[in-house]
N, C-alpha and C positions, 0 to 999 in steps of 0.2 A: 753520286746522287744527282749531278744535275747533267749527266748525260741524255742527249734528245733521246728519246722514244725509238725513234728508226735505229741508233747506234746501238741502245742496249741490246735490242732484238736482233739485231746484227752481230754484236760479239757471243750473245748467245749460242744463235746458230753456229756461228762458227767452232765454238769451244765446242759444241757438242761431233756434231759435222767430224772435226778433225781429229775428237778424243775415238771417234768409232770406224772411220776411213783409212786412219795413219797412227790409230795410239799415240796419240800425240797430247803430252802429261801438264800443259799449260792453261791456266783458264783464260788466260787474254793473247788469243794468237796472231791480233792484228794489229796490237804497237808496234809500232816502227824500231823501237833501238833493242840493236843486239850485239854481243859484246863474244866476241871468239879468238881464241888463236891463229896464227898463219895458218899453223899443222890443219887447226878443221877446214881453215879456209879453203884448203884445198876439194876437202870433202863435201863440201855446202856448197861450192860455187853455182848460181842459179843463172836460170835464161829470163827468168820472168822479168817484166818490166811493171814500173807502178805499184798499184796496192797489193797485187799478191806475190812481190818477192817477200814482203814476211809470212805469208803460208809455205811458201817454196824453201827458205831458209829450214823451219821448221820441220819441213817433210824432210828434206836431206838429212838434217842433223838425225833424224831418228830411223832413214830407212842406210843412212852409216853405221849404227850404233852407238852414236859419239853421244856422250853425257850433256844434258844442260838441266837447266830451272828458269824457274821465273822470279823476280820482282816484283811488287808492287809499285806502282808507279801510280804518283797525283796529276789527273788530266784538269786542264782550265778548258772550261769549251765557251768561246766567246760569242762566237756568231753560229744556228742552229744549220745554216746551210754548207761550211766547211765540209772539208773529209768525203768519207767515201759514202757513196749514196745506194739507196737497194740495186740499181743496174750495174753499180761498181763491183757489188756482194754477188750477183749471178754471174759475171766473168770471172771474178774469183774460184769462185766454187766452181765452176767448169773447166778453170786452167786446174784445180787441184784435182778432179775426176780425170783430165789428162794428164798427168802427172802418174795418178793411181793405177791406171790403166794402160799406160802406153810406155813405159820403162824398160 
């Protein structure tokens, strides 16, 4: 509830974005922590750097077949300026159309 305005609209987009791009069954697909096996590791391994290896994580894990879920997780957000910013959210989403596109 006291996430900034830009962030909600941002995970937003992206929950939806990657539930229709990549089938991808998470509603929060840009926290950071993920939690896998060696065995997937093999399968997940990403090129991405920065904010969208956890889109990229996510896209592997489901264009593997490999099972996951989510957690709920408690965010503190201290300062409104942290984190990834809407220019962050447009190279994301354009590394994830390359991703979708170019495999």
């Amino acid at each position: 509830k006291n996430m900034p305005f830009t962030m909600k609209m941002g995970n937003k987009f992206f929950h939806i974005f990657s539930k229709y791009i990549f089938r991808i069954k998470v509603k929060d697909t840009q926290t950071g922590y993920r939690v896998f096996t060696s065995e997937a590791y093999t399968k997940i391994r990403w090129k991405s750097a920065n904010y969208a290896v956890a889109s990229e994580i996510l896209i592997n894990a489901e264009t593997n077949g490999l099972n996951y879920s989510s957690e709920e997780i408690k965010t503190i957000y201290h300062e409104n300026q942290k984190g990834t910013t809407p220019i962050d959210g447009i190279k994301i989403a354009g590394k994830m159309l390359n991703l979708r596109f170019n495999k």
